[in-house]
N, C-alpha and C positions, 0 to 999 in steps of 0.2 A: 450231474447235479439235478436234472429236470427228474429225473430216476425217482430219484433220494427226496425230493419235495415231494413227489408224486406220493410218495408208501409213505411219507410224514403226515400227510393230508389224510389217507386211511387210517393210521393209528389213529390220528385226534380223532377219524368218523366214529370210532367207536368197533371197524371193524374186524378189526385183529381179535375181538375180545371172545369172538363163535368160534377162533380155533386156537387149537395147541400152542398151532406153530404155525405162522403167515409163513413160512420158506416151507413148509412140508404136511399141504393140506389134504386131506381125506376127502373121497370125492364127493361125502356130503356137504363138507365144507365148501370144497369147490364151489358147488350147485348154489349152494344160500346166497356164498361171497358173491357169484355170478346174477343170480336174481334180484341181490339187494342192490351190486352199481349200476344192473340198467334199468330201475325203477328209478334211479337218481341220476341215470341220464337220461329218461324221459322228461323228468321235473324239470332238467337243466335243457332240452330243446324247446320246450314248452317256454320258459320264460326269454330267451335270448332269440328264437324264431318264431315264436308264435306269433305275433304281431306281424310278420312281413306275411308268414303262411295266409293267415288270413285277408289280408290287405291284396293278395298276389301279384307279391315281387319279393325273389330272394338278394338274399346280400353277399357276397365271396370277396372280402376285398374290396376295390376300388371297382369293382363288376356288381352291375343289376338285372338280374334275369326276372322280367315278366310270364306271369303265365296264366292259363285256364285250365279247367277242366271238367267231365263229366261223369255221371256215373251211371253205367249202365248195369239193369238185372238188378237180383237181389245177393245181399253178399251171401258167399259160400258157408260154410260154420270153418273153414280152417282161412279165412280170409280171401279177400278182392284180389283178381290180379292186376296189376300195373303195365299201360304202354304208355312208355314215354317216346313220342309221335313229335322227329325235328323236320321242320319247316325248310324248305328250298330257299333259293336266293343267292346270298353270297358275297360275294365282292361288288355290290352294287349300292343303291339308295337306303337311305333308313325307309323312305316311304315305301319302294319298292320290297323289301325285307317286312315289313308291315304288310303287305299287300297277301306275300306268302304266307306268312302266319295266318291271316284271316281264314286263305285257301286250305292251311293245315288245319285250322278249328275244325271241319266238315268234309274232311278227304274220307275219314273212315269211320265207322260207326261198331258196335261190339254186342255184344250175344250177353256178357258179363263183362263185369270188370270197369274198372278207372281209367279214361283218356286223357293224359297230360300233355297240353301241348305248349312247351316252354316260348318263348321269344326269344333268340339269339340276344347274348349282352353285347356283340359289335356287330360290324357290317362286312367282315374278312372275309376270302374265298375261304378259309380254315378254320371260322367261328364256331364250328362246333366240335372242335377234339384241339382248341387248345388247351394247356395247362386248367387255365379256372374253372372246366368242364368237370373235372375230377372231384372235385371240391362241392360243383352245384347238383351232378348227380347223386353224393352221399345226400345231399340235404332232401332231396326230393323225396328220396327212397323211405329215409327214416322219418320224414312230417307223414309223407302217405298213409306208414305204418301205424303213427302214434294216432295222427283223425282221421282217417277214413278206414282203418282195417284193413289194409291191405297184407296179404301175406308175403314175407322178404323172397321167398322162393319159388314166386310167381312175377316177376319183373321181365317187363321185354322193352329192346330200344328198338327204334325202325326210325325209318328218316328217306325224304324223299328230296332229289339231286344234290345239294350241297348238303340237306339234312343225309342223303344217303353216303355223301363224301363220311361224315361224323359216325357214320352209323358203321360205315368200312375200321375207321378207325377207333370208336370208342366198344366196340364188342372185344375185339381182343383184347383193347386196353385194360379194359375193365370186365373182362369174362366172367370173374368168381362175382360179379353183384347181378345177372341176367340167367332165365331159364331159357331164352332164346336170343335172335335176330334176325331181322329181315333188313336188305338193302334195297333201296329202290332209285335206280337210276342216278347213279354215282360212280364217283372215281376211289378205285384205291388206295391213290396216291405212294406211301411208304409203309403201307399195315402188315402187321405181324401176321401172317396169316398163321402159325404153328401154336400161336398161342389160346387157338379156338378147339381143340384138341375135344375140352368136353362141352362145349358149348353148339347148339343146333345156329344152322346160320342160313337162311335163305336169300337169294338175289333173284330179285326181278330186276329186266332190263328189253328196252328196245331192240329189234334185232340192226335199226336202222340209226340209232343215237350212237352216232359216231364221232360228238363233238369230242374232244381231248383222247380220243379212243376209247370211249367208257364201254362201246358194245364188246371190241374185242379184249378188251381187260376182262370182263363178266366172261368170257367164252377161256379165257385163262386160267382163271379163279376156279370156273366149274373142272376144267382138267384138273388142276393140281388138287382139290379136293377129294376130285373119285380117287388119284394117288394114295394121298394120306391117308384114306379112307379104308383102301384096299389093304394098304400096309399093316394099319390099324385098326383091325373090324369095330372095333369099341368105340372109337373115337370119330370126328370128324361128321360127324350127323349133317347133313346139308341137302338144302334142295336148291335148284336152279334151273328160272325159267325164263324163256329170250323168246320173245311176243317179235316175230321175226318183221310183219305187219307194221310196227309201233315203231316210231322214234321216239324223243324223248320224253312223250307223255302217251301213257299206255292205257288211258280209255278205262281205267278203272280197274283194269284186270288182275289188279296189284290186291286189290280188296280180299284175295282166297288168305294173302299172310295171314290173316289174323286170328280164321280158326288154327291154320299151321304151328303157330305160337302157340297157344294156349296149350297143345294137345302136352305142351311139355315144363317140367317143374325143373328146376334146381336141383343141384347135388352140390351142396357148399365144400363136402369135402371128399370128391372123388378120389378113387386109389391110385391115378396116375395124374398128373400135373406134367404140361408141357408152357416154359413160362417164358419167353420172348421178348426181354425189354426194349420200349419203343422210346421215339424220343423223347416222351413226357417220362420220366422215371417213375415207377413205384416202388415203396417200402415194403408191398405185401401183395400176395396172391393166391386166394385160398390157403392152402396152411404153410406152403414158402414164404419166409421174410429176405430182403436184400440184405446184407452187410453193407458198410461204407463207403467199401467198394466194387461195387455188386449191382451199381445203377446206369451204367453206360452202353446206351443203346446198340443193341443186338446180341447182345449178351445171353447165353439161352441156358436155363435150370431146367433139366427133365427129372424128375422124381416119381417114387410109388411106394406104394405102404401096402402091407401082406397084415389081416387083422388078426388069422390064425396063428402065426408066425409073432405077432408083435417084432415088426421088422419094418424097418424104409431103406430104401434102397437107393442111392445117386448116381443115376445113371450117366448126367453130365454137369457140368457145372465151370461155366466159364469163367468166372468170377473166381477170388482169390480165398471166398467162406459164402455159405449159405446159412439161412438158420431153417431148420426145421419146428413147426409148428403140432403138436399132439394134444388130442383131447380124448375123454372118454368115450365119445361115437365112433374115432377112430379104432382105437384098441382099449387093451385090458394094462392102464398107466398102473395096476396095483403089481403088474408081473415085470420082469426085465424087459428091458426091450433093447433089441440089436439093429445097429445102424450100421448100414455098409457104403463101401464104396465101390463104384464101378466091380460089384459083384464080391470087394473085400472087404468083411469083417474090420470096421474100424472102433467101435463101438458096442460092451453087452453090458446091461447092469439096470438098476433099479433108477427110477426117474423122481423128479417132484414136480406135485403141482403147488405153482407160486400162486400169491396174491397178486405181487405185484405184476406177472404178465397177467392174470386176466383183467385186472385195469385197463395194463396199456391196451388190450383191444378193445375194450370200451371203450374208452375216451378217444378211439380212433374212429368208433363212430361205424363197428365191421360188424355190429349186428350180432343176434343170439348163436348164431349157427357158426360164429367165426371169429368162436371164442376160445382162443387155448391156451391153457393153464401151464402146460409144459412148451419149454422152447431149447432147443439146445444148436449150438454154433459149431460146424464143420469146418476146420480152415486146412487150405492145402491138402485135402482129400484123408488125411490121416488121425488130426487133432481136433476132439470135441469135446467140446464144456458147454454146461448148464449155466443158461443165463440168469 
C-alpha cells in the first residue's frame, strides 16, 4: 500500500511525464528522475528541520539531541568534511553528561572541516548506539550537507569512553554513511566487528584502563583485525594504538585520529559488502537491502559485484532472501546482468531501472550515492524477481 501511494504521489508530481515508461527508465531518465526528488527532498528537510537545525536541537521521535559546532579552514570545491565528535559519560547525571559534552566542545580541533558535537538525548550507559541514534545520524549528515556543504563521502564518527562505547558500535552499524572511525577508550560491548570490512577504523586506548576490560578488549580487537586483514588484503583498513603509560585519559595523544581520518573518503558502493546485523536492525547497507526476514541479529550477507562481468555474486546469506541493490556506477544496467549463488548461476537477463525504487531511496534519506534504480530479490538461493 505505502508502495502504491508512494508512485501515486509521483504521477500527480508530474514525474512520470520525462519518461516512457516509469517501470523501464533510460539511464537519462534515471539521472533527471534522481536529480529532480533530491531537489524536492532538500525542499522538504529544509521546511520540516530547518528550524530545529538552526535553533540546535534535533527531533527523532519523543528524543531531543542538542548540538554545536564549528567550522574549521576554508571549504574544499568538492565539499567539508564532517566529525561527528560523541561526548563520554554514560550511565550517570544529566549534569555530569553536560559537563562531558562541554569537555567534548574542545577535545579536538581540525586542519579543515566541520566539528559536531551532538549531546546525548538520555543519560544511559548505551546512549549512544541506541535505536534513535540511527534516525539522528541521517539527520545530521543530510542538514550538514544541505547548510554547510559538507561532502556525504567525507563523514567520520569518533567518540570518547561512552562516546567511544557508540563509536564501537555505531561504525559497523552504520558503515556504508562514514569514510572512517576512530574509538577512543571504549568498550565493545556486542559490535559486529565483520561489518567494517570496507570501512578504516582506528582505536586508541590506555594500555592501563582496565576498567570493564576495555584495555584488553582493544588488544583483542587489534588481533582479530590484523586476521581479517590478512585474510582480506582489501579490507579491514585499521590502526591501533595502546598508550601503555595512559589509563583512561590518554593526555591528548588521541588528537593524531584526526589527520588519520581525513586522509580517507568513502566508497558508497564497494565491490565486496560484508553485512552483519546487529541488534538494532537495518533495512539497507550500501547496495544490500534486508528482506522481512532478514533482520535478526547476526545474521551475516557477504556479497560482490564484478563490473566487467556485470555479475553479483552471494557468497552467504543467512536469511531466507536478500535484495540486491544496482546502479549505473556499479555496472553497465543497459547489458544483462548475471546473479549468482554461492558461485551458481541463478540469474542472467536484462534489468530495469524503476522510478519507484529510486524514490524509495530518497525518501530514505540514503543520499545521492545510494541511489539505485534497480533492485532485484534472491529468495532461497535460487529464485529472483525484480521488485
Amino acid at each position: 500500500m505505502r508502495k502504491t501511494l508512494l508512485l501515486s504521489c509521483l504521477l500527480m508530481g508530474g514525474l512520470v511525464a520525462m519518461a516512457q515508461n516509469p517501470q523501464h527508465l533510460t539511464k537519462a531518465e534515471a539521472e533527471e528522475a534522481t536529480a529532480k526528488l533530491l531537489a524536492e527532498r532538500v525542499e522538504k528537510v529544509k521546511q520540516t528541520q530547518g528550524a530545529d537545525w538552526k535553533a540546535g536541537e534535533l527531533k527523532n521521535g519523543n528524543y531531543r539531541m542538542k548540538f554545536i559546532y564549528k567550522l574549521f579552514g576554508e571549504k574544499p570545491a568538492d565539499g567539508r568534511a564532517l566529525y561527528i565528535s560523541m561526548h563520554g559519560g554514560g550511565g550517570t547525571t544529566p549534569a555530569a553528561n553536560d559537563q562531558q559534552w562541554e569537555n567534548q566542545k574542545r577535545l579536538y580541533n581540525l586542519k579543515e572541516g566541520m566539528y559536531f558535537v551532538p549531546r546525548s538525548p538520555t543519560d544511559t550507559w548505551n546512549m549512544w548506539h541506541q535505536g534513535y541514534m540511527d534516525g539522528f545520524i541521517d539527520q545530521i549528515i543530510e542538514n550538514a550537507v544541505i547548510y554547510e556543504g559538507v561532502n556525504p563521502n567525507k563523514v567520520y564518527i569518533m567518540g570518547y569512553s561512552a562516546g567511544g562505547d557508540g563509536t564501537f558500535q555505531l561504525a559497523p552499524r552504520l558503515a556504508d554513511h562514514w569514510a572512517a572511525a576512530s574509538m577512543m577508550a571504549g568498550h565493545p560491548n556486542d559490535a559486529q566487528i565483520l561489518s567494517l570490512r570496507n570501512l578504516p577504523f582506528a582505536i586508541f586506548m590506555g594500555g592501563q584502563d582496565a576498567a570493564y576490560g576495555r584495555n584488553e578488549l582493544a588488544r583483542k580487537w587489534s588481533k582479530d583485525l590484523d586476521a581479517l586483514h590478512k585474510e582480506d588484503p582489501d579490507g579491514y583498513i585499521h590502526k591501533v594504538t595502546i598508550h601503555e603509560d595512559c589509563g583512561h585519559w590518554m593526555l591528548n595523544r588521541d588528537t593524531v585520529a584526526i589527520d588519520w581520518l581525513y586522509q580517507y573518503t568513502r566508497n558508497p558502493i564497494p565491490n565486496k559488502v560484508v553485512w552483519v546485523q546487529d541488534d538494532i536492525a537495518r533495512d539497507n547497507f550500501y547496495w544490500l537491502y534486508a528482506g522481512p526476514t532478514g533482520k535478526l541479529q547476526g545474521l551475516n550477507v557477504t556479497a560482490e559485484y564484478d563490473s566487467e562481468t556485470n555479475t553479483v555474486n552471494i557468497l552467504r546469506c543467512d536469511a531466507p532472501s536478500v535484495i540486491i541493490g544496482l546502479n549505473d556506477n556499479m555496472m553497465d544496467l543497459d547489458k544483462p546482468v548475471t546473479i549468482k549463488y554461492e558461485g551458481n548461476v541463478v540469474f542472467k537477463g536484462k534489468v530495469s531501472r524503476k522510478l519507484q525504487s529510486i524514490a524509495e531511496d530518497v525518501n530514505a534519506a540514503r543520499g545521492k550515492d545510494l541511489i539505485f534504480p534497480v533492485k532485484l530479490k534472491v529468495m532461497h538461493g535460487n529464485i529472483v524477481t525484480q521488485l
